[in-house]
C-alpha positions as CSV (number, residue, x, y, z in Angstrom):
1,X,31.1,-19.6,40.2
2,X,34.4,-18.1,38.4
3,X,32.1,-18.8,35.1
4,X,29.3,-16.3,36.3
5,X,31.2,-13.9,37.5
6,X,33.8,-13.6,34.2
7,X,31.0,-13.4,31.8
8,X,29.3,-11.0,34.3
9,X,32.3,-8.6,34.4
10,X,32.5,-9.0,30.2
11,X,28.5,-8.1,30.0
12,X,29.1,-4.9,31.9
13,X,32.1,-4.1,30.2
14,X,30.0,-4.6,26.7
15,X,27.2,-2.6,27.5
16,X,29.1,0.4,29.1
17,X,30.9,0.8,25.8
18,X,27.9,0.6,23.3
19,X,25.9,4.1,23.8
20,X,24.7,4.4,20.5
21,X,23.5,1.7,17.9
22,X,25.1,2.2,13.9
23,X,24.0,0.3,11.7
24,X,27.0,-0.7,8.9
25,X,24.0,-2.7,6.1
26,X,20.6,-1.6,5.0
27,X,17.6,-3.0,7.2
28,X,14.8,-5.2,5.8
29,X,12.0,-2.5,5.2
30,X,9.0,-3.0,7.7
31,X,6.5,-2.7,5.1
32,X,8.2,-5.8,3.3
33,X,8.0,-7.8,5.7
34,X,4.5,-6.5,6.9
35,X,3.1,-7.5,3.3
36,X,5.0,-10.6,2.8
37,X,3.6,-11.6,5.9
38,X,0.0,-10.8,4.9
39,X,0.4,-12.4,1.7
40,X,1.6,-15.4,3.1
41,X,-1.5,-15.4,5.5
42,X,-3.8,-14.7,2.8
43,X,-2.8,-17.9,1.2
44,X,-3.0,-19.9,3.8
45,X,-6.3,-19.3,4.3
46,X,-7.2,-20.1,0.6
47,X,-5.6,-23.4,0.7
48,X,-7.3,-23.9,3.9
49,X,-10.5,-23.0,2.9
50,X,-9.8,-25.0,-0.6
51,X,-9.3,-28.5,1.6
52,X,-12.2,-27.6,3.7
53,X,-15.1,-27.3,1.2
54,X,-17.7,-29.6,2.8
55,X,-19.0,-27.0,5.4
C-alpha cells in the first residue's frame, strides 16, 4: 500500500506545479494529419473496391 500512496503523493505534487502547458517543438499541423488521414482512407477504398469487382 506504501506503493499507492508514494506515487499518489508524487501525482499531486506533479500536477500542482504544472499551471500552464509550453510547448518547447513545433506541433504536427491538424490539417496534415486531417488530409493524410483522408488520403489514406481514400485509398483504401479504391483497393477495396479494386478486389471486390464482382458485385
Amino acid at each position: 500500500m506504501s506503493a499507492f500512496s508514494t506515487a499518489h503523493a508524487a501525482l499531486t505534487t506533479l500536477a500542482a506545479e504544472g499551471g500552464e502547458h509550453v510547448d518547447t517543438h513545433p506541433s504536427i499541423s491538424p490539417f496534415m494529419t486531417g488530409g493524410a488521414a483522408l488520403v489514406i482512407l481514400f485509398l483504401l477504398l479504391w483497393i477495396t473496391t479494386r478486389f471486390n469487382r464482382d458485385r
